[in-house]
Backbone as a ProteinNet text record, in pm:
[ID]
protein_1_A
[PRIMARY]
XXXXXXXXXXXXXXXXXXXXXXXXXXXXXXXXXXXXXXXXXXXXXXXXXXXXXXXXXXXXXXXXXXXXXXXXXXXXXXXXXXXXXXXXXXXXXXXXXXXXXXXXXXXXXXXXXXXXXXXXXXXXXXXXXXXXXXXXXXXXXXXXXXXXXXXXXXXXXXXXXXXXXXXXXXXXXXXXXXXXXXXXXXXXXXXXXXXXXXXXXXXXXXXXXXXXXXXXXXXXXXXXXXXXXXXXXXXXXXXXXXXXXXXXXXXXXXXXXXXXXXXXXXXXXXXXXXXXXXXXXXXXXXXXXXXXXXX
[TERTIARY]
-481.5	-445	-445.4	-369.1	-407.9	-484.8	-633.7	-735.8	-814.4	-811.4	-824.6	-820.2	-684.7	-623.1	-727.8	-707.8	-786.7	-936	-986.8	-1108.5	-1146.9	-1074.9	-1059.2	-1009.1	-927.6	-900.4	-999.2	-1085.7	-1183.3	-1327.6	-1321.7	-1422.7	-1422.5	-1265.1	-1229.4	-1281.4	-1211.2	-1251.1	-1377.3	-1462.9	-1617.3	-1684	-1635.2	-1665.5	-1616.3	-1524.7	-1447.7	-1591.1	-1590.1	-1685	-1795.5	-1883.1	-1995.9	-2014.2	-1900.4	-1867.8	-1846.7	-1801.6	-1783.4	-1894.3	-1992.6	-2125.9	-2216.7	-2199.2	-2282.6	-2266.4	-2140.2	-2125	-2158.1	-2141.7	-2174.9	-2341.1	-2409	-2553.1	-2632.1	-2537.2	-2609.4	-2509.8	-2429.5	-2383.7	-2468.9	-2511.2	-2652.3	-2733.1	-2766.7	-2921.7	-2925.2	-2832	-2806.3	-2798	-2700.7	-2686.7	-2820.5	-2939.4	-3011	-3168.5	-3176.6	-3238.4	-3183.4	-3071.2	-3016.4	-3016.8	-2994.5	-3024.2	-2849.9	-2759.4	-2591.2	-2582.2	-2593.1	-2563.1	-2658.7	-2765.8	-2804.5	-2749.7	-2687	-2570.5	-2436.7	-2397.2	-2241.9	-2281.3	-2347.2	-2379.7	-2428.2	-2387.6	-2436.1	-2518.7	-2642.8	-2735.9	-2621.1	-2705.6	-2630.3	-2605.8	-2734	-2691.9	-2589.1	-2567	-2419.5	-2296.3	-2262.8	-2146.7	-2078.6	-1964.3	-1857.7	-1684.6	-1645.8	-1505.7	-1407.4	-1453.2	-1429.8	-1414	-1516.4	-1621.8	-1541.1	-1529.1	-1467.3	-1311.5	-1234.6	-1077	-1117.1	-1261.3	-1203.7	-1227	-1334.2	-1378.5	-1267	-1173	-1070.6	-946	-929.5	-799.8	-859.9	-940.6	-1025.8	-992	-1032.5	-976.2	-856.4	-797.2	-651.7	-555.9	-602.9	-568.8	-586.1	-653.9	-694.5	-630.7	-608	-556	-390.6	-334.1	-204.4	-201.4	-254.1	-248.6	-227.6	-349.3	-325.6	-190.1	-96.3	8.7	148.9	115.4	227.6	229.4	106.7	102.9	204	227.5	283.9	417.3	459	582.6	633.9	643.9	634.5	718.2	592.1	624.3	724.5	731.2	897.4	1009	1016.8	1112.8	1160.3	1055	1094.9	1186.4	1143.8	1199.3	1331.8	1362.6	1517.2	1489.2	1392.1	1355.9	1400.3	1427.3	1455.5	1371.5	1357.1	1230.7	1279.7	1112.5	1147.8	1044.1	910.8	887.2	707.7	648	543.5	441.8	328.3	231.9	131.2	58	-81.8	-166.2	-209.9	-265.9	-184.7	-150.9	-80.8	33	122.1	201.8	299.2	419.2	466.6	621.6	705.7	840.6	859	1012	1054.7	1212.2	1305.7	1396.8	1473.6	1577.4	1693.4	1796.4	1879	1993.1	2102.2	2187.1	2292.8	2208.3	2087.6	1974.6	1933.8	1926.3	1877.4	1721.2	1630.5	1485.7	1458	1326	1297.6	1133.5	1085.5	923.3	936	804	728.6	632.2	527.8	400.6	374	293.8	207.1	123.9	167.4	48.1	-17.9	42.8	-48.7	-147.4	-263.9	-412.9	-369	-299	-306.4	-265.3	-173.1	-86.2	-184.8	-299.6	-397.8	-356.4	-452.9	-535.2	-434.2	-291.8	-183.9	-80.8	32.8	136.8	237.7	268.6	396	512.7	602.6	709	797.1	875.4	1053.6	1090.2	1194.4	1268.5	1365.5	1365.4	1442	1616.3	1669.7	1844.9	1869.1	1987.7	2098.2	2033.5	2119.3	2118	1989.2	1879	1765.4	1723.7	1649.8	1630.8	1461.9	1398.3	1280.9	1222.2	1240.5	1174.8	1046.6	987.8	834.7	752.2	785.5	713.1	735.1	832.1	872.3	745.8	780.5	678.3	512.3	492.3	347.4	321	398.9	374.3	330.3	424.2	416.2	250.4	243.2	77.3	-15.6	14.5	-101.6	-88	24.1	-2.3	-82.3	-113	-242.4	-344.6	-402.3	-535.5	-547.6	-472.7	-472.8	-473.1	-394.3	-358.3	-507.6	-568.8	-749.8	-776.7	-827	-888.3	-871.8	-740.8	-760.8	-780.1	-738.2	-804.3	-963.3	-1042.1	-1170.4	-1227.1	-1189.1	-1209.9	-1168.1	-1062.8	-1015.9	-1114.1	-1191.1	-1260	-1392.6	-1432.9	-1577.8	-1556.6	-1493.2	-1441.9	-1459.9	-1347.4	-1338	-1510.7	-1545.9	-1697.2	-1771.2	-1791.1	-1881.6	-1874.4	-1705.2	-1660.8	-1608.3	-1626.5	-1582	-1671.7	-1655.6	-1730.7	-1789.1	-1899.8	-1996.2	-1923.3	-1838	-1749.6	-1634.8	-1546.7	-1466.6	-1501.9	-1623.4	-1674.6	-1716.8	-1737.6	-1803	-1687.9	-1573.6	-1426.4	-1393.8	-1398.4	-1339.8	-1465.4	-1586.9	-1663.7	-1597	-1590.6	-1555.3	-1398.6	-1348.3	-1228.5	-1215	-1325.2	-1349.7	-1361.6	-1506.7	-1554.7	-1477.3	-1409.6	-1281	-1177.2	-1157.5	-1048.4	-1118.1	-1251.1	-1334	-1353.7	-1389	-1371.8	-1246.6	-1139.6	-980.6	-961	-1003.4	-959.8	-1052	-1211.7	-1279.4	-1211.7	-1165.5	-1123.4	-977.5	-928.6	-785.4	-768.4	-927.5	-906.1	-1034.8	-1106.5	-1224.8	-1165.7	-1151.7	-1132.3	-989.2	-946.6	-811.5	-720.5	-838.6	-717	-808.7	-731.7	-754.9	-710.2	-780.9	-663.2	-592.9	-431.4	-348.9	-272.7	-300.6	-205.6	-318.2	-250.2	-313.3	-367.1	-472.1	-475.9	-385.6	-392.6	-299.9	-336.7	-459.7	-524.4	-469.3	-463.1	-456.1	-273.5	-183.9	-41.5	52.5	-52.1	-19.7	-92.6	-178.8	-238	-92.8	-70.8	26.1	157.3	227.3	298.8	345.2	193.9	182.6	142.1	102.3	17	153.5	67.3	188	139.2	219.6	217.4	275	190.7	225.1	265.6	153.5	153.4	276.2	323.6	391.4	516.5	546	718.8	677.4	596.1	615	662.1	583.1	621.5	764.5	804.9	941.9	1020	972.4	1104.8	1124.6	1012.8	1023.6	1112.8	1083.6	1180.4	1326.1	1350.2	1497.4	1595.4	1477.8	1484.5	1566.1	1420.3	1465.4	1591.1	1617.9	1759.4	1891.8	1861.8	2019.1	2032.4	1896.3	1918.3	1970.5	1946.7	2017.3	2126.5	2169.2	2325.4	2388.4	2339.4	2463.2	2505.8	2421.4	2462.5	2393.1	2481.1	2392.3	2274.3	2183.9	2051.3	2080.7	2228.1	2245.6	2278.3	2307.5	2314.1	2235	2082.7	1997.9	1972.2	1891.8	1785.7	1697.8	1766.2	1660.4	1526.1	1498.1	1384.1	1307.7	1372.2	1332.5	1227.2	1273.8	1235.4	1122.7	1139.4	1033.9	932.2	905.9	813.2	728.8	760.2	738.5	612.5	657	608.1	471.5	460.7	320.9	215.7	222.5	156.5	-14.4	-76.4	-244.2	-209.7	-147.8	-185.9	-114.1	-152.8	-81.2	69.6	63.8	147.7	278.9	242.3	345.8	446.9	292.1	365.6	489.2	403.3	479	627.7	623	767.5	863.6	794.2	861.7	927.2	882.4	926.4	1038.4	1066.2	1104.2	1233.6	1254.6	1368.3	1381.4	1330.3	1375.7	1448.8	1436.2	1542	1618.8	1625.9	1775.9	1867.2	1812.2	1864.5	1925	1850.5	1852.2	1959.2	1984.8	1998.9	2128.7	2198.5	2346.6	2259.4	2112.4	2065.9	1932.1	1987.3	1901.2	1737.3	1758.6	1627.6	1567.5	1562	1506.8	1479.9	1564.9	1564.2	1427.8	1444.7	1299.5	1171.2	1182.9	1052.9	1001.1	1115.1	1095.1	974.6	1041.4	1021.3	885.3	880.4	717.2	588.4	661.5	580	517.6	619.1	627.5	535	534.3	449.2	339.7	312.3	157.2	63.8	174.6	98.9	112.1	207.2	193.5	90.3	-41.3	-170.8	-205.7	-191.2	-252.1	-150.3	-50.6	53.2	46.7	88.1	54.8	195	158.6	274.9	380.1	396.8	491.1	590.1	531.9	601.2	647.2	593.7	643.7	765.3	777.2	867.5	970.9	966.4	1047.2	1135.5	1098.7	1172.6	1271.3	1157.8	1253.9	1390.4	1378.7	1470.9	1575.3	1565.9	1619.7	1679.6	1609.8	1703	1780.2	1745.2	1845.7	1997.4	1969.6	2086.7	2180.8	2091.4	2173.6	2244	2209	2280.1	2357.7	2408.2	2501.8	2621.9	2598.3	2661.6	2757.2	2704.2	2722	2808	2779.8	2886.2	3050	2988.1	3069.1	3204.2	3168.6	3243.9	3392.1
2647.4	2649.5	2508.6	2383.9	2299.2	2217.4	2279.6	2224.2	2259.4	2377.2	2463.2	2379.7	2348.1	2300.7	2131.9	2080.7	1953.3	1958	2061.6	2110.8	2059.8	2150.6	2207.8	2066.2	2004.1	1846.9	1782	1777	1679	1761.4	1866.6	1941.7	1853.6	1891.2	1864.1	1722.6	1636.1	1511.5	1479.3	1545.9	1519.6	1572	1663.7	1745.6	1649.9	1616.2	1481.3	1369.8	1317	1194.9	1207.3	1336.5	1410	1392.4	1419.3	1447.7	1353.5	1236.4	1145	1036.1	1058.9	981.4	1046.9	1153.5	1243	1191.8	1161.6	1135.7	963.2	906.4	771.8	745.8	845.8	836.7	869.6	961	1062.4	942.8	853	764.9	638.8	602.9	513.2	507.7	646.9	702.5	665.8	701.3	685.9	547.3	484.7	311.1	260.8	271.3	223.4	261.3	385.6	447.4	382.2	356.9	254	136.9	68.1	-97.6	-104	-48.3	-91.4	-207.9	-205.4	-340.3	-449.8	-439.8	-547.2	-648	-533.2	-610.2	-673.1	-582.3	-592.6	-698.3	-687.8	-846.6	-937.3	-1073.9	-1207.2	-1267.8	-1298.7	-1321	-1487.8	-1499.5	-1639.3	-1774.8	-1811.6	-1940.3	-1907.2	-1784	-1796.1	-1792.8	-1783.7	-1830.2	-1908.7	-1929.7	-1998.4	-2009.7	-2076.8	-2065.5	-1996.7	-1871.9	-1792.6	-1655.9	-1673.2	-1517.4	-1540.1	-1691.7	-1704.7	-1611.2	-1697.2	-1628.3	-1485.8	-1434.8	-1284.4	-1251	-1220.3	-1165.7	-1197.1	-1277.5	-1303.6	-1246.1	-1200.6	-1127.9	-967.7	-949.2	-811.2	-747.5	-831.5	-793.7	-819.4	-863.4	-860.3	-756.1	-687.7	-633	-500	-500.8	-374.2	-367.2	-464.6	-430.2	-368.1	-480.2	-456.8	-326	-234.7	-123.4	-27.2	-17.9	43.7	16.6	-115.5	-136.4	-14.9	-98.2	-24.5	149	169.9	352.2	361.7	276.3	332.8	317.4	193.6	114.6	223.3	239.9	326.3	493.3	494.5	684	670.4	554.2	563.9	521.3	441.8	461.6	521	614.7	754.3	858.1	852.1	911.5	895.9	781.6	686.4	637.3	611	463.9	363.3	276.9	128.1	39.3	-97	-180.8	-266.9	-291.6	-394	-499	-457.2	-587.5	-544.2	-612.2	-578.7	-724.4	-716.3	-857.3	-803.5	-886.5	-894.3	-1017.1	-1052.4	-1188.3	-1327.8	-1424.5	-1543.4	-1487.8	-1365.5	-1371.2	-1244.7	-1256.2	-1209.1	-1164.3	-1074.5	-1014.2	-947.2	-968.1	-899.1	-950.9	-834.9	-795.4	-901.3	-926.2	-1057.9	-983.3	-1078.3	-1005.1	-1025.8	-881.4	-852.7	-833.8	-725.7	-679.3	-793.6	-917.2	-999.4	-971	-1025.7	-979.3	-1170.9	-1213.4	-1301.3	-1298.3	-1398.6	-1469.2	-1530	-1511.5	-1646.4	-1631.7	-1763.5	-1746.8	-1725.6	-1581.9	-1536.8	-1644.5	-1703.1	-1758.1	-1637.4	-1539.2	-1467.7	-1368.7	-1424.9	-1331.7	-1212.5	-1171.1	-1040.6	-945.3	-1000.7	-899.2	-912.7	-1014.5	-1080.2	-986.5	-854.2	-734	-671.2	-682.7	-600.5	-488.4	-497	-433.4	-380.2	-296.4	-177.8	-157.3	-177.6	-103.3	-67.1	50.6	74.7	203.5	186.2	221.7	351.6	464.1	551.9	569.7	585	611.6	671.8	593.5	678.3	806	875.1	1043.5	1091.6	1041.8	1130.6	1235.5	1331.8	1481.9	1491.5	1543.2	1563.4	1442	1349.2	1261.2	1246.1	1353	1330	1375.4	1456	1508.1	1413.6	1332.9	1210.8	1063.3	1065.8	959.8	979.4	1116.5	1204.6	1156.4	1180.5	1120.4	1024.8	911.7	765.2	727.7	785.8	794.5	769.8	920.4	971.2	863.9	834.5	759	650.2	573	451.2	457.6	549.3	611.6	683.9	778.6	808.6	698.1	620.6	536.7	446.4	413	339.8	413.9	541	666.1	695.4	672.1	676.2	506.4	444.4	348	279.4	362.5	354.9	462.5	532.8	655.4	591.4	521.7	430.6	345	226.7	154	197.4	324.3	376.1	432.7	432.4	501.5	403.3	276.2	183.3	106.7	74.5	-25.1	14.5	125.6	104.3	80.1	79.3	36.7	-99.8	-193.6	-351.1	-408.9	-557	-666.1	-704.4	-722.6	-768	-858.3	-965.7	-1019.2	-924.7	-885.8	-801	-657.6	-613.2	-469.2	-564.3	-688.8	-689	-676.2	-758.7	-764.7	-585.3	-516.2	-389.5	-359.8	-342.5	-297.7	-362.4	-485.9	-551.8	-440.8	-445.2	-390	-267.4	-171.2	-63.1	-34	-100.1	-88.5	-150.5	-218.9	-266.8	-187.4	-90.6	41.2	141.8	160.5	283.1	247.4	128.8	80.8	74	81.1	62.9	201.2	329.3	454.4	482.8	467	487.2	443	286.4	212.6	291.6	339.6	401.7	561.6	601	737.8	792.7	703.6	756.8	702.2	535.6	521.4	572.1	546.5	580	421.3	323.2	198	87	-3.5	-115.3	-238.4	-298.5	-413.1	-384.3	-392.2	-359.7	-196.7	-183.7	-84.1	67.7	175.6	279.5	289.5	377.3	383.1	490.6	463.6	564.6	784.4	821.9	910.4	946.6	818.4	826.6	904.8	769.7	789.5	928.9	976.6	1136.5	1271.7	1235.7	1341	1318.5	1138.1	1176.6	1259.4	1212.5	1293	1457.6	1506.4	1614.9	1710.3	1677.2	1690.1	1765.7	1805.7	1791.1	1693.6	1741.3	1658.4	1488.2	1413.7	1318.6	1241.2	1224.1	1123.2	1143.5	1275.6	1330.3	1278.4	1324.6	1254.2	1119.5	1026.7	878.7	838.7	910	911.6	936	1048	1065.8	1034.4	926.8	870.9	745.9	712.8	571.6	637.4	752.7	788.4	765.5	855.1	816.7	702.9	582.9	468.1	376.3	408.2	387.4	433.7	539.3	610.7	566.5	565	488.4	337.3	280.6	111	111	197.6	258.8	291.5	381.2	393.1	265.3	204.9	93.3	113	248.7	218.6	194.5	147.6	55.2	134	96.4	146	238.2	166.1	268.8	389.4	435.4	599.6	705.2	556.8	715.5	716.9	792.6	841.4	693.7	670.6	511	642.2	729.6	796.4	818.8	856.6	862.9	730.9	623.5	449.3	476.1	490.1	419.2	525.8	630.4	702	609	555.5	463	342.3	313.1	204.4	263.8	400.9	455.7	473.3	442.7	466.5	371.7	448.6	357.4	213	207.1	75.1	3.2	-155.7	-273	-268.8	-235.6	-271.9	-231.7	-57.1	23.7	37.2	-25.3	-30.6	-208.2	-291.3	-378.8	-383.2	-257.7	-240	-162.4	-83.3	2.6	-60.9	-199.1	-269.4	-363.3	-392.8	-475.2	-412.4	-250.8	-160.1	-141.5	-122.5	-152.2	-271.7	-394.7	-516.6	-507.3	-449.9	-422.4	-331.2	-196.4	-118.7	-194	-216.6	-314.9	-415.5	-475.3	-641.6	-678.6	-589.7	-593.9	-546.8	-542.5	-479.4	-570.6	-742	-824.6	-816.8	-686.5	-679.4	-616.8	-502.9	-425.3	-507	-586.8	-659.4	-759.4	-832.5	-893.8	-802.5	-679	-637.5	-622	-525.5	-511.6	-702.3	-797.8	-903.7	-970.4	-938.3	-933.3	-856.3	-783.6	-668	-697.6	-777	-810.8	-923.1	-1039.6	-1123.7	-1113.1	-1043.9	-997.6	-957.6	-866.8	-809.2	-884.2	-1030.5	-1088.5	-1093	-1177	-1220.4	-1156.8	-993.9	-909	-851.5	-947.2	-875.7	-1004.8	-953.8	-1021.2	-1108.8	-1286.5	-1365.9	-1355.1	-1290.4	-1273.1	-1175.3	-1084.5	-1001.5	-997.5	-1057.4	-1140.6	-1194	-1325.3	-1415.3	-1366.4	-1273.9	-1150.1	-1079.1	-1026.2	-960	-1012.5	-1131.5	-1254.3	-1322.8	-1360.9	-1372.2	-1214	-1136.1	-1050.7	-1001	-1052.2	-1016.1	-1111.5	-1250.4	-1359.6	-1319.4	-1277	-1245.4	-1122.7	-1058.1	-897.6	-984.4	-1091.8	-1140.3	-1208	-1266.3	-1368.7	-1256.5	-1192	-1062.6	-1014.3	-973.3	-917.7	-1066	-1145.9	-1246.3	-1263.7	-1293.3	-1296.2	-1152.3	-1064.6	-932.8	-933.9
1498.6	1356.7	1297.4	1362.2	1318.1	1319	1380.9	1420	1319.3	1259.7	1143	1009.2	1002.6	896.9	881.6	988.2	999.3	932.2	994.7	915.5	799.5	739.2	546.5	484.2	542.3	516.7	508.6	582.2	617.6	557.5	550.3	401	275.8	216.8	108.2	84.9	154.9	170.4	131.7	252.6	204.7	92	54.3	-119.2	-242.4	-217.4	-336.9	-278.1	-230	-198.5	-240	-184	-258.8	-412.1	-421	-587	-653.1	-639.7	-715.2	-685.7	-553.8	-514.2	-640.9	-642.8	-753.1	-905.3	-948	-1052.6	-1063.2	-986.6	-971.4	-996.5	-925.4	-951	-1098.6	-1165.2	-1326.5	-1401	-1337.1	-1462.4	-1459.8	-1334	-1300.7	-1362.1	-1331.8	-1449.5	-1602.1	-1602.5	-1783.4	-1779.6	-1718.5	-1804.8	-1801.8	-1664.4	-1632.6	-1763	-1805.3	-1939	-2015.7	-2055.6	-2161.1	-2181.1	-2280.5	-2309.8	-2322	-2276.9	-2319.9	-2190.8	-2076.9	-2009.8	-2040.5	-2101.2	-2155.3	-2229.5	-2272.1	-2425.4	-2340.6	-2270	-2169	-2121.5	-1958.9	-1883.6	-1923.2	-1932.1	-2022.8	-1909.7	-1921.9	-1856	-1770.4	-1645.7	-1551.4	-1645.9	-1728.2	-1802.9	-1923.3	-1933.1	-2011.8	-1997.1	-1837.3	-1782.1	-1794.1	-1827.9	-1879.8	-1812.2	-1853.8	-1837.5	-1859.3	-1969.6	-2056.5	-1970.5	-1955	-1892	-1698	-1643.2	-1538.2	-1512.3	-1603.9	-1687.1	-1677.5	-1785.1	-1823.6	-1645.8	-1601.6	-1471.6	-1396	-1352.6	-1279	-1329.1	-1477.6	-1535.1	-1459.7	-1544.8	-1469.4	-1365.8	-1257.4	-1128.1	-1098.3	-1162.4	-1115.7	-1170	-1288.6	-1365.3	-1308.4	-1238.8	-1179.7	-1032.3	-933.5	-877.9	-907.5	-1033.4	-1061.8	-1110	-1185.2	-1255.9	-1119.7	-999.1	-856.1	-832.9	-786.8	-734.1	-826.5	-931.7	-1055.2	-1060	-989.8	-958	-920.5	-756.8	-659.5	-676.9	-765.4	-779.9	-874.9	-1002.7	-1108.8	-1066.1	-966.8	-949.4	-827.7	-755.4	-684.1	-692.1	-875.6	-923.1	-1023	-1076.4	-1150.9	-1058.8	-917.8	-832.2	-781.2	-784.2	-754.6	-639.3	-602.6	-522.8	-549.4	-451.1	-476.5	-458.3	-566	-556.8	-461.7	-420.5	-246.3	-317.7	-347.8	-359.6	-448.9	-491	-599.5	-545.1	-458.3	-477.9	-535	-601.4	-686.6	-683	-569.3	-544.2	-516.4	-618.7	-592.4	-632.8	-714.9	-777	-720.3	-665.3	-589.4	-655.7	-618.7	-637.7	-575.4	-524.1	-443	-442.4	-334.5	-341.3	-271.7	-270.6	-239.4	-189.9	-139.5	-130.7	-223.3	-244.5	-356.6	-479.6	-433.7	-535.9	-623.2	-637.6	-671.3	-706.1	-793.9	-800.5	-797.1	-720.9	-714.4	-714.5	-836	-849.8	-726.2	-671	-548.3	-608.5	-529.1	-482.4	-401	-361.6	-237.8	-147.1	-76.6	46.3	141.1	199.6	258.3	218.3	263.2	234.6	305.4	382.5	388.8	313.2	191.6	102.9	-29.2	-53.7	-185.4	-257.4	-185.6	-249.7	-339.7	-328.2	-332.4	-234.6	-318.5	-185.5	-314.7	-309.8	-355.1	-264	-282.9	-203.2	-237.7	-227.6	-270.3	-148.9	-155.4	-70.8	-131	-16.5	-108.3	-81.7	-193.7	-198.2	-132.3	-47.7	23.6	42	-102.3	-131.9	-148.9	-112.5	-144.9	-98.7	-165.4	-100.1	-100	-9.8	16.4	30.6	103.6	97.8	114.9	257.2	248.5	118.9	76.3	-88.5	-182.2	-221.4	-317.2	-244.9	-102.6	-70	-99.6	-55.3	-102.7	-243.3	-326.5	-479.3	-528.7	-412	-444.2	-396.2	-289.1	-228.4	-327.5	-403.6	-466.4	-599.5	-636.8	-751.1	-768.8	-686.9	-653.9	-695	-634.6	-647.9	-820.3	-816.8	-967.3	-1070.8	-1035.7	-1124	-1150.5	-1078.7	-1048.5	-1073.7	-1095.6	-1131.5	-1268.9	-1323	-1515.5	-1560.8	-1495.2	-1558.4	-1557.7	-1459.6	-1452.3	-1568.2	-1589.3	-1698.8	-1842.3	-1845.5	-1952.4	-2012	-1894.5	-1894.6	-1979.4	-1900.4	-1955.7	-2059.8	-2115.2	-2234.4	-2355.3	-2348.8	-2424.3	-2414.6	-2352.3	-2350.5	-2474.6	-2512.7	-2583.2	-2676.2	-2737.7	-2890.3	-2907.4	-2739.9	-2792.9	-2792.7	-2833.4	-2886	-2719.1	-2698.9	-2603.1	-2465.2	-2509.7	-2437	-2342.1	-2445.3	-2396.8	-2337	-2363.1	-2288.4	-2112.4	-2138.6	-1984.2	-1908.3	-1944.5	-1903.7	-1858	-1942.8	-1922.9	-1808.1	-1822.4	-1743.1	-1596	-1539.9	-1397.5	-1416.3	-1518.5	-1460.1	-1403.9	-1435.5	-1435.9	-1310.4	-1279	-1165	-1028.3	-1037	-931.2	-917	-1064.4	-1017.4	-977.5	-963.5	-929.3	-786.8	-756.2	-606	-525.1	-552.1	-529.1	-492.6	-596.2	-579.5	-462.4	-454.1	-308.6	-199.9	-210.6	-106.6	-18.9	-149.4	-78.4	-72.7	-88.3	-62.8	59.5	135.5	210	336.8	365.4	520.2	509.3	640.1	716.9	693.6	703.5	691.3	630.5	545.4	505.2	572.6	664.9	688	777.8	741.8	897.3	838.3	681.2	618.6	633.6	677.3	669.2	500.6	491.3	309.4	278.8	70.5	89	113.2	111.2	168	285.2	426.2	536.3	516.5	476.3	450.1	418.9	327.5	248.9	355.6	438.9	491.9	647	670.1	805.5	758.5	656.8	641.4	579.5	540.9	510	619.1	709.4	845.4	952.3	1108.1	1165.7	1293.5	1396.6	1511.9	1505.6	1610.6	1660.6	1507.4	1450.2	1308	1196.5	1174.2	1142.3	1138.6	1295.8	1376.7	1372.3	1398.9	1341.2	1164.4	1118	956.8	882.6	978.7	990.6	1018.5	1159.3	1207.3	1129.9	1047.2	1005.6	832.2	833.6	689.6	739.9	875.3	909.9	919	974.7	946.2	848.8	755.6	576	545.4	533.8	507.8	554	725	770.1	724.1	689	594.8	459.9	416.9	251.6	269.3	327.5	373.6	418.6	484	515.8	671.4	779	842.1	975.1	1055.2	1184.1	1226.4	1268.5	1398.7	1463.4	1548.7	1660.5	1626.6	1462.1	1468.6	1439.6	1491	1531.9	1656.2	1722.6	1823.7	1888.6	1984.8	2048.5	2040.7	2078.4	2118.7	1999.4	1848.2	1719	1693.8	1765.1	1705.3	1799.5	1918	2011.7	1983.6	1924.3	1849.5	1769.9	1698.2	1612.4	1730.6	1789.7	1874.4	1922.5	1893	1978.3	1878.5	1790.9	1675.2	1711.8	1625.5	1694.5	1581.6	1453.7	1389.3	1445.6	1499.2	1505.4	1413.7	1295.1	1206.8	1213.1	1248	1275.1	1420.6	1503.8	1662.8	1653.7	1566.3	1502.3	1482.4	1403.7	1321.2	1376	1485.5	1595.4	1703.4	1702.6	1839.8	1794.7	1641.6	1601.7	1534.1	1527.6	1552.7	1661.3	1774.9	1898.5	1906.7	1895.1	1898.4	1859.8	1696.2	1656.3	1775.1	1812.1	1885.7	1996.6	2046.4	2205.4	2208.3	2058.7	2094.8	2148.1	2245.1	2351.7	2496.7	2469.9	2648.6	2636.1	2725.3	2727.3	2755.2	2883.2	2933.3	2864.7	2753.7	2659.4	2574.1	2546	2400.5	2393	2562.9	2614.7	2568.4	2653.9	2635.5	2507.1	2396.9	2279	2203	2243.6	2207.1	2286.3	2390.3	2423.1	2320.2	2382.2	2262.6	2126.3	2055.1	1900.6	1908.3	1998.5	2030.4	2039.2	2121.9	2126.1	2031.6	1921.9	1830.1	1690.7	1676.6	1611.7	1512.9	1593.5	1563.8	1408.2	1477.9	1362.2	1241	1239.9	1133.5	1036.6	889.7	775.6	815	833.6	846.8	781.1	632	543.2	565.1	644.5	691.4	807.4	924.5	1067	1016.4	938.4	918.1	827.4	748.9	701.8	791.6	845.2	983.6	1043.2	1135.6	1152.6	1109.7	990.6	894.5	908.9	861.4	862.7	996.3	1091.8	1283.4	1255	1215.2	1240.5	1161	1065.2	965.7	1020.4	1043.9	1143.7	1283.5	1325.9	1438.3	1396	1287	1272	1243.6	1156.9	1112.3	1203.7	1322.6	1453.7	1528.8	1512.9	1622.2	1503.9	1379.1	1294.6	1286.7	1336	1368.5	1501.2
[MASK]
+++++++++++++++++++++++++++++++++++++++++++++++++++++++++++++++++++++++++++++++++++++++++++++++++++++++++++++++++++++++++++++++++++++++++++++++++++++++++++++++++++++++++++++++++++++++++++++++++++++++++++++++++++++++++++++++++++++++++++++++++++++++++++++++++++++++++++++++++++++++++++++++++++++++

């Protein structure tokens, strides 16, 4: 049955792709019969400083509109904001809910990153997270529809602007709805099918909701399941086996020899984790230990 189910998933999948390869090609046709990008793209010797700015707002603009999906629809939900990057320009959560500007140094977060966290009291969480999923992609998906829409009624400058923007949210919605992973982050396609799914991927998804939840509450690690966490640790992404080993330390950190291995572990897989989020953690064990002697 759920081999079944996998199927029809992976149909669907390929019918959406079909389908929007299809529409990608009869919108080809047409621009290419037409003289409108003639007018839109400014031939190379008219490149400017101008046209640099717009093409660089463009894409950024587009990634931010993707991020703000995800941010947006999980705090309509009563999510809590953790943190919002969009290239150099970064926010995120402090402590005593504090909101704090940085600048992004790590290339691994450039592209963009969403996060919030859900309340204490929340109910259904995997269907509220499903939402937050889907909102990304949607969100690149009307604003590529937006884009093609507006071009043909602005001034030559500003249609090329909307056009790059377009086409960077039409690429964003492919990007996060065909592979399984970007980088070290599952996409969000991949994210919504583990937790809608069952089996192995499933109970990882879950245990990392349980996770979330006893950190919203306020209360310690140890009142879940060591076996719930180390679920977590088996996961195929670096990122997740990452974050599984690094709740293991919390768990552990009164059972030296666990606490070691947990900490081997984390080492190893360093390499491939976005430094911002390594040294995040970090920070955050150090603080859970002072806490703990301070007691």
């Amino acid at each position: 049955m759920a081999d079944k189910r996998r199927k029809i998933k992976g149909l669907k999948i390929l019918l959406i792709v079909l389908g929007f390869a299809g529409l990608g090609a009869v919108f080809g046709a047409v621009l290419a019969k037409s003289t409108f990008l003639d007018q839109v793209v400014p031939e190379p010797e008219q490149f400017n400083i101008w046209l640099a700015l717009l093409l660089i707002a463009a894409m950024f603009t587009a990634l931010a509109v993707h991020e703000l999906g995800h941010l947006i629809a999980g705090l309509v939900q009563g999510f809590k904001f953790e943190m919002l990057v969009v290239g150099f320009l970064g926010l995120r959560r402090k402590e005593q809910g504090r909101i704090e500007i940085y600048w992004n140094k790590d290339w691994g977060l450039f592209g963009g990153v969403a996060a919030t966290a859900p309340a204490p009291d929340s109910l259904d969480i995997p269907t509220k997270m499903g939402r937050i999923l889907l909102a990304g992609p949607v969100a690149s998906l009307a604003l590529a529809g937006l884009c093609l829409g507006l071009m043909p009624i602005l001034a030559p400058f500003w249609a090329f602007g909307v056009l790059v923007g377009g086409l960077v949210s039409a690429a964003l919605f492919l990007a996060t709805t065909i592979p399984e992973r970007t980088g070290v982050f599952y996409t969000d396609r991949k994210r919504y099918q583990r937790l809608t799914g069952t089996g192995k991927e499933r109970e990882i998804e879950m245990a990392l909701v349980q996770v979330m939840q006893a950190e919203q509450k306020g209360l310690p690690i140890h009142t879940l399941d060591r076996q719930t966490i180390l679920r977590i640790t088996e996961d195929d992404a670096p990122m997740f086996r990452y974050l599984g080993f690094y709740f293991l330390s919390l768990f552990d950190r009164n059972n030296p020899e666990k606490l070691r291995e947990s900490q081997v572990q984390m080492a190893e897989l360093e390499p491939e984790i976005p430094r911002s989020i390594s040294v995040q953690l970090k920070k955050e064990w150090e603080k859970q230990a002072k806490q703990q002697s301070a007691q």
